[in-house]
C-alpha positions in Angstrom: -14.0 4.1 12.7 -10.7 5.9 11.2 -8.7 8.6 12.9 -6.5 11.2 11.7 -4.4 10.9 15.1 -3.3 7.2 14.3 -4.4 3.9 15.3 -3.4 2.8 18.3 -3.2 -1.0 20.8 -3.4 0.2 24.5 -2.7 -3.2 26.5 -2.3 -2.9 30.5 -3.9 -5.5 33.3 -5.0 -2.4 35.1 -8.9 -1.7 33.7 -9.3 1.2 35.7 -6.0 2.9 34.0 -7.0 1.7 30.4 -10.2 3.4 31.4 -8.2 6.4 31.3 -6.2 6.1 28.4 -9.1 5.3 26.3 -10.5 8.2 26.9 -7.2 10.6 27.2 -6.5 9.8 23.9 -9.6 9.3 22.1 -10.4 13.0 22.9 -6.5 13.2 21.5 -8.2 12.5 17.9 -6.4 9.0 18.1 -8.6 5.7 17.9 -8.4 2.9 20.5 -8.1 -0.5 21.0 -8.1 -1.7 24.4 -7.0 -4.8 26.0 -6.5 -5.9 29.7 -5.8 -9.7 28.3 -2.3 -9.9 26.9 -2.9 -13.1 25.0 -6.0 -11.8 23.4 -3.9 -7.8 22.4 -1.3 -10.4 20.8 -4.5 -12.0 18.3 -5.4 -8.5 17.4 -1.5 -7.5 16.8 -2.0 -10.2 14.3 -3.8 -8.7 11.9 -5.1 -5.4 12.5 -3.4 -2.4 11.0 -2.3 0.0 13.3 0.6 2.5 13.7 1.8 1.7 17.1 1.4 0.4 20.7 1.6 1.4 24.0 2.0 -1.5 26.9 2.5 -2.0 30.6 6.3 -3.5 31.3 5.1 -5.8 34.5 2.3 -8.0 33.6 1.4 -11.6 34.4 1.9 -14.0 31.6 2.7 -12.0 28.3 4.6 -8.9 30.1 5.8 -5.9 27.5 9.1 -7.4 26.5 7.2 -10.4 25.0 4.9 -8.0 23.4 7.8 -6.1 21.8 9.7 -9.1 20.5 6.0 -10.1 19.2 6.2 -7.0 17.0 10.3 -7.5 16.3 9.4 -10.4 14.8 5.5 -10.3 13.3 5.2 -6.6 13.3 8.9 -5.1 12.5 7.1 -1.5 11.4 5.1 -1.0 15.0 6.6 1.2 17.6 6.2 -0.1 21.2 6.4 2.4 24.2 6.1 1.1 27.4 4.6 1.6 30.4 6.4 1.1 34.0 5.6 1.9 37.4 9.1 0.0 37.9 10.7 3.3 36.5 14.5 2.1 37.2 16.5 3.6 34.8 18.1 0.1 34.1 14.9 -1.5 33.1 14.1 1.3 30.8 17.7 1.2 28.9 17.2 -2.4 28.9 14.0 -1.9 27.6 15.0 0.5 24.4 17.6 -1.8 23.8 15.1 -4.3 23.5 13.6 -2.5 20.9 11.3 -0.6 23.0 10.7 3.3 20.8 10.4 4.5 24.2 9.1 4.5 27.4 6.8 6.4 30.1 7.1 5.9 33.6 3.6 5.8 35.9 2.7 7.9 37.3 2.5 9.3 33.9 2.7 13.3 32.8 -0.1 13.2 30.3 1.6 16.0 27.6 4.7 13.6 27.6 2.4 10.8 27.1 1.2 12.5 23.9 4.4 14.0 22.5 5.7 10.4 22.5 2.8 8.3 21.0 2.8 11.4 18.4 6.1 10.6 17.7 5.6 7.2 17.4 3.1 7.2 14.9 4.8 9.7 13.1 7.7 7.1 13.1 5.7 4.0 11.8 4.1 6.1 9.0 7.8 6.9 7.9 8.5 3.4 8.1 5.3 2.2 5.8 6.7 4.6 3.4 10.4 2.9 3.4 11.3 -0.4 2.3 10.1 -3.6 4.8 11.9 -6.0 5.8 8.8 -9.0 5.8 8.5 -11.4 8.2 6.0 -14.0 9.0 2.3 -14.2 9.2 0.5 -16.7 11.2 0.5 -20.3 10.1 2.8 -19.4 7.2 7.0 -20.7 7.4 8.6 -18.2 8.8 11.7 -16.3 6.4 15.0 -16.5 7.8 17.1 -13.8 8.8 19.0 -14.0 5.9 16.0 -14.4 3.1 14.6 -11.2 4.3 17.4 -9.2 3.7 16.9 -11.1 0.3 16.0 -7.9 -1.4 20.1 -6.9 -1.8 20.5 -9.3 -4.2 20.6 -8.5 -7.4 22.6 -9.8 -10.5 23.4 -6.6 -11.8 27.5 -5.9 -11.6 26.4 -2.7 -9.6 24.9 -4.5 -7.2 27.2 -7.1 -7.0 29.8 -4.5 -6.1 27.6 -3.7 -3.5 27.7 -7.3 -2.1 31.1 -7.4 -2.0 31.8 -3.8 -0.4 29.6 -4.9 2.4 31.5 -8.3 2.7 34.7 -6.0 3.0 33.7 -3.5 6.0 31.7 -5.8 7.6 34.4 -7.6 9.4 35.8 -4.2 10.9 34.5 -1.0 12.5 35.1 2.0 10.4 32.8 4.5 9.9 30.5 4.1 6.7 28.2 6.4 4.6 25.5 5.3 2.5 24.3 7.4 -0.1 21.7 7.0 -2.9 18.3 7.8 -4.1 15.1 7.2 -1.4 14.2 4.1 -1.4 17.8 2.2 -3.2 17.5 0.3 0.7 19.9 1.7 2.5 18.6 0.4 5.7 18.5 -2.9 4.8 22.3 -2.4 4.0 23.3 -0.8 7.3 21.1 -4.3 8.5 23.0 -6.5 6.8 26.5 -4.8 7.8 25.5 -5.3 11.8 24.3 -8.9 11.3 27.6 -9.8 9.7 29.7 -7.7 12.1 31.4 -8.8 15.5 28.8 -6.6 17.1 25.9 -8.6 15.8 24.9 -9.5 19.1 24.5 -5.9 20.1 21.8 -3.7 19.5 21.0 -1.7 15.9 19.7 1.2 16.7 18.7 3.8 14.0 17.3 7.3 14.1 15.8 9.0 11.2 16.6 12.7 11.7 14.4 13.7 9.1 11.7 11.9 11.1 12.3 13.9 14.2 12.0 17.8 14.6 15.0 19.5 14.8 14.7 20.5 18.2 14.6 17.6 19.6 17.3 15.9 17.3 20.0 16.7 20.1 18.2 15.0 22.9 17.2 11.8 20.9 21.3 11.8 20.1 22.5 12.6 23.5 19.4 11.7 26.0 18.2 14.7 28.4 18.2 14.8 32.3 14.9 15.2 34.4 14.0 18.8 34.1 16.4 20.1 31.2 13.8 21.5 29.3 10.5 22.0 29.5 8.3 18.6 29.3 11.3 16.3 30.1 9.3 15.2 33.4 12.1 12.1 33.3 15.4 11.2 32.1 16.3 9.4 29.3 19.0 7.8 27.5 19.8 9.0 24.2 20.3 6.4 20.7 24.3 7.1 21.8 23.8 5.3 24.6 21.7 2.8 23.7 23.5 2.0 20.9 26.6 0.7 23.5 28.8 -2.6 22.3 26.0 -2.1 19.0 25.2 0.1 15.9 23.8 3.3 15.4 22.6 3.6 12.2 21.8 7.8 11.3 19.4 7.7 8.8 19.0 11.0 6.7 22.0 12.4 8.3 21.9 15.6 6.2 19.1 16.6 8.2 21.1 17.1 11.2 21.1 21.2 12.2 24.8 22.7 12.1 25.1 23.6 16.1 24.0 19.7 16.7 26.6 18.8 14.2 29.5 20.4 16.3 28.7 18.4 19.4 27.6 14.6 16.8 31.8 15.5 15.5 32.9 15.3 19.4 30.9 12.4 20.4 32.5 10.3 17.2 36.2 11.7 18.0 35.9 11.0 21.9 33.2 8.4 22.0 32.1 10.5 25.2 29.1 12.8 25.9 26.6 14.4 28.6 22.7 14.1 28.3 21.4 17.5 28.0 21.5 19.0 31.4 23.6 16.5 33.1 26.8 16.9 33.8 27.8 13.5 34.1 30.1 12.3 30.8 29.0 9.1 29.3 30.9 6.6 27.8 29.5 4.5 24.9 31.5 2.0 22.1 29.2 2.1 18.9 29.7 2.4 15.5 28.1 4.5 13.3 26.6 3.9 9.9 25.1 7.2 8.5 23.0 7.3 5.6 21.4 10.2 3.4 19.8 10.4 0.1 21.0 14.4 -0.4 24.9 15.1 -1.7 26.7 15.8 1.2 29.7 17.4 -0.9 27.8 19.7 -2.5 26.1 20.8 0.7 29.2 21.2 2.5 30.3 23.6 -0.5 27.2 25.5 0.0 28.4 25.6 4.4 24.9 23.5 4.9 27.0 20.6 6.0 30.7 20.7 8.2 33.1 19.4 6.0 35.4 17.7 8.9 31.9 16.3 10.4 31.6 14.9 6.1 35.1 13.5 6.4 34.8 12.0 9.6 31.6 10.1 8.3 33.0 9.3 5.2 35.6 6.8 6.1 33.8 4.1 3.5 31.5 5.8 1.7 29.2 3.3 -0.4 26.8 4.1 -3.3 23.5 2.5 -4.0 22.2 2.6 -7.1 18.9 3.3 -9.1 16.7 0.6 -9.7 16.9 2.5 -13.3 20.6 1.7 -13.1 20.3 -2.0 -12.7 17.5 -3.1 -14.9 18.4 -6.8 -14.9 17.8 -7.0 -11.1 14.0 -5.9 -11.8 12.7 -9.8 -12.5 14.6 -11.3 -9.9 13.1 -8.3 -7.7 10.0 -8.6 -8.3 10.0 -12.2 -8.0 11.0 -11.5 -4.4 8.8 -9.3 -3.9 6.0 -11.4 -5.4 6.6 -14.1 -2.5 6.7 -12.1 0.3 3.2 -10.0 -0.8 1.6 -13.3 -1.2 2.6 -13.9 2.6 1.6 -10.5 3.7 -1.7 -10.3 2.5 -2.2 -14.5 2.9 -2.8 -14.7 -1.2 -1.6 -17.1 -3.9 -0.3 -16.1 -6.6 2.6 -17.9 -8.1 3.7 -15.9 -11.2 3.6 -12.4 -13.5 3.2 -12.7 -17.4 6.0 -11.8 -19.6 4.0 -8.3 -21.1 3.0 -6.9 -17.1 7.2 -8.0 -16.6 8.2 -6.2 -19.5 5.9 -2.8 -18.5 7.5 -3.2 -15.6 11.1 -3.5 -16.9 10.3 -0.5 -19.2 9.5 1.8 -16.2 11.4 4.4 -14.8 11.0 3.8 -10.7 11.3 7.3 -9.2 10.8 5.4 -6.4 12.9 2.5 -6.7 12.9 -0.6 -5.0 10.6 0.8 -2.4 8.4 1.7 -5.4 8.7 -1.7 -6.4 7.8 -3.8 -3.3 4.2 -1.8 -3.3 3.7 -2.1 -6.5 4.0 -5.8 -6.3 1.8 -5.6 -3.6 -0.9 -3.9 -4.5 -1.0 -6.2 -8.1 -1.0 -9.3 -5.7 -4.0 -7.7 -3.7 -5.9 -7.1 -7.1 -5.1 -10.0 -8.8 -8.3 -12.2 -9.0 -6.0 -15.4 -10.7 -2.6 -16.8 -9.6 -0.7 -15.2 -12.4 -0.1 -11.2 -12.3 -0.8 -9.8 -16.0 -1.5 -6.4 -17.5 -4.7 -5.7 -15.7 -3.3 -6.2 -12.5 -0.8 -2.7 -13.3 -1.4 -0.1 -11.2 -2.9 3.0 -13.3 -0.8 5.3 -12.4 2.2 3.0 -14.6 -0.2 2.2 -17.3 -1.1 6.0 -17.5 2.4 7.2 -18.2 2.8 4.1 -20.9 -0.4 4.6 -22.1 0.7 8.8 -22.9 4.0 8.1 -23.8 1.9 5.8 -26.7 -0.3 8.7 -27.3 2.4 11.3 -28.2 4.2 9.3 -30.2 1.5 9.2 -33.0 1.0 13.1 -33.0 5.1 13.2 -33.2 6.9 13.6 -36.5 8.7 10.9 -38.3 12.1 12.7 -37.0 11.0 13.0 -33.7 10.5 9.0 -33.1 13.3 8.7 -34.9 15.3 10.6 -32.4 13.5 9.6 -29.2 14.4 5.8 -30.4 17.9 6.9 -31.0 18.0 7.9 -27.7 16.7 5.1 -25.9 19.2 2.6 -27.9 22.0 5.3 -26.7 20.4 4.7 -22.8 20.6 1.3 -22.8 24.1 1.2 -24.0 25.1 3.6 -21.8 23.2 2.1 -19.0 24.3 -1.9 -19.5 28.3 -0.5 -20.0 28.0 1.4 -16.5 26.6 -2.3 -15.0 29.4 -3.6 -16.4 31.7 -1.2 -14.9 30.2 -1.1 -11.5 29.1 2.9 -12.3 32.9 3.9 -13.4 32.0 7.0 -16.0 35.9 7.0 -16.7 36.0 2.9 -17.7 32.5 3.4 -19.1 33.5 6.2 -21.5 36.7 4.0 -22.2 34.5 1.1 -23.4 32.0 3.1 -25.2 35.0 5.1 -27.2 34.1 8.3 -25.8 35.8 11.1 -24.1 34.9 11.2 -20.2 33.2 14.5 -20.5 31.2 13.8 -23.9 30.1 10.9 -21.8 28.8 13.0 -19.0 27.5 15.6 -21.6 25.1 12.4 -22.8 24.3 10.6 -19.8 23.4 14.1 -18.5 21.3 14.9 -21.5 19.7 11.6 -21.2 18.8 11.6 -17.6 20.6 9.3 -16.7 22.5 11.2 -13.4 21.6 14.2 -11.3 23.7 16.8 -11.3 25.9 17.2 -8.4 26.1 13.6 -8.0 29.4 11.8 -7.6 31.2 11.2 -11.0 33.3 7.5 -10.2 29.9 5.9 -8.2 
């Protein structure tokens, strides 16, 4: 059975209320899976794919915050929202800041009930898009915190400056703004900069604003008071708040509307705010890591973006790049991602062939390293030895290989001649901005051009958006 709604676990000792909620939301369009035994919803969490989970708080045994650190550690991709007849709000701040993506008090208003398992799912599909951090399966050795962040490393010079920016800002508490393509892991970054912080201990707490409509962005900042608009039957603590003595990371930040961006500039000047309809002024120490894959400067040019809101996130701004930038990093990469697949999907496969490595090298990774984990993936899933090799490719990569072969005998002997030309002239160009951590000034320098013949090539080439930043 499939649904269009999503997929979801429903675990609460009560029978009579799961009775309910089976039926609620299977004529909701979502399917079901119900469970009034704990211990047996935590076999299926396992191994069943599913895009999130709703759970009683108080139950005997397993009780909801063991079910949530079950997913924090097994299942990093599920939202939990819990359940609580016990609706102090104290248990549920506790709760969210256990990693909780929300929570419904009993008796429960069923069109809140909805809105926030639609929002959940529509959260977990976001994340199976983005780039995982992997964690253990049953009866394998579980990765360490550190190996799972793993991914980061690269032996590229770009990415090494990476490394050792993050080694730089994590010790303090400025501001930072990551920027890069989708998909460069600028999540696992803004992880890696909390774990290594003196707030490591606190809670991370991100927020993709592109995830969340835009009128609701405000009250997932700030919280909202019971009554403040219609459907908030309860109040809740906004990501500000829960993000106290911790990290909120703003993913897609861009995506923030301009009259919420007045009031996110007061909250990181003052550190103070109100929930929507509450008077009340909160108090909350958190720093902020924001994140987009957009150029802000050029959108604060355009008046899409407040430039003091740009400067104020700013403080250490730090660029990811391309996985088209750092082609050296693609073996040890896939390497990586070649252990962790084969834990994922319980399969062994202990090595790729030097041809499917270099098809792989020679590809161009739109998606970049995100791209790359699935692709690595899926080969593991189709590869019927323990060696990945050319059949194992998805199509889609061969395809383009496959018709850039095609055209090339129907092109002219000038033509090749030209389109070699220029992929000797990418290379360079690409291996001498490595070397200079993405400098175009040191690069042009070492290539014995002028600065702006450089950017004329690289530019002609492909080899940089326009708009993007000239020194990163």
């Amino acid at each position: 059975m499939s649904s269009s709604g999503g997929r979801l676990l429903v675990v609460d000792d009560e029978r009579n209320l799961t009775l309910v909620l089976e039926a609620m939301l299977s004529r909701a369009g979502f399917e079901v899976l119900v469970f009034n035994d704990p211990e047996k919803a935590l076999e299926t969490l396992e191994t069943e794919p599913l895009d999130a989970v709703l759970t009683d708080l108080a139950m005997p045994g397993v009780d909801g915050l063991k079910i949530i650190d079950f997913c924090r550690e097994y299942r990093p991709e599920l939202p939990v929202i819990l359940m609580t007849a016990f609706g102090t709000m104290d248990s549920a701040v506790s709760a969210l800041r256990h990693g909780a993506a929300d929570f419904i008090s009993k008796p429960f208003d069923q069109e809140e009930l909805l809105a926030a398992i639609r929002k959940a799912v529509a959260s977990s599909r976001e994340q199976a898009r983005e780039p995982r951090i992997v964690e253990q399966k049953a009866g394998l050795s579980k990765i360490s915190e550190g190996e799972s962040l793993g991914a980061l490393v690269g032996n590229s010079e770009s990415m090494q400056e990476v490394l050792r920016l993050l080694t730089k800002v994590s010790t303090g508490d400025s501001t930072i703004l990551l920027t890069g393509e989708s998909g460069t892991g600028k999540e696992l970054v803004a992880r890696r900069i909390h774990l290594q912080s003196e707030r490591s201990q606190g809670p991370f707490i991100r927020l993709n604003c592109a995830a969340i409509p835009k009128n609701l962005i405000e009250s997932e900042l700030f919280g909202h008071e019971q009554g403040a608009f219609t459907g908030a039957v309860t109040s809740k603590p906004g990501r500000f708040e829960l993000a106290d003595h911790g990290t909120l990371f703003l993913d897609e930040v861009a995506e923030i509307p301009m009259d919420v961006q007045a009031k996110l500039l007061r909250v990181l000047q003052e550190k103070t705010f109100e929930r929507l309809g509450g008077v009340k002024l909160i108090r909350s120490n958190f720093r902020i890591i924001a994140a987009t894959h957009r150029n802000l400067e050029a959108q604060v040019a355009s008046g899409q973006f407040r430039d003091d809101l740009f400067y104020r996130l700013s403080v250490v701004p730090i660029h990811l790049p391309t996985l088209r930038e750092r082609v050296s990093d693609i073996e040890p990469l896939v390497r990586y991602f070649l252990r962790q697949a084969c834990i994922r999907v319980n399969r062994i496969v202990t090595s790729i062939s030097e041809p499917a490595l270099e098809v792989l090298k020679g590809y161009s990774w739109p998606g970049n390293i995100r791209q790359l984990e699935n692709v690595i993936e899926r080969m593991v899933v189709m590869c019927d030895g323990m060696t990945l090799d050319l059949q194992d490719l998805p199509e889609d990569i061969f395809k383009i290989r496959d018709t850039a072969i095609q055209e090339s005998h129907r092109m002219s002997f000038k033509e090749k001649v030209r389109l070699q030309t220029q992929e000797v002239e990418r290379r360079l160009i690409e291996e001498e901005l490595q070397r200079n951590s993405g400098n175009v000034t040191r690069t042009a320098e070492a290539l014995g051009l002028s600065r702006k013949g450089l950017q004329l090539k690289m530019k002609e080439l492909g080899l940089r958006k326009s708009g993007d930043s000239e020194e990163s």
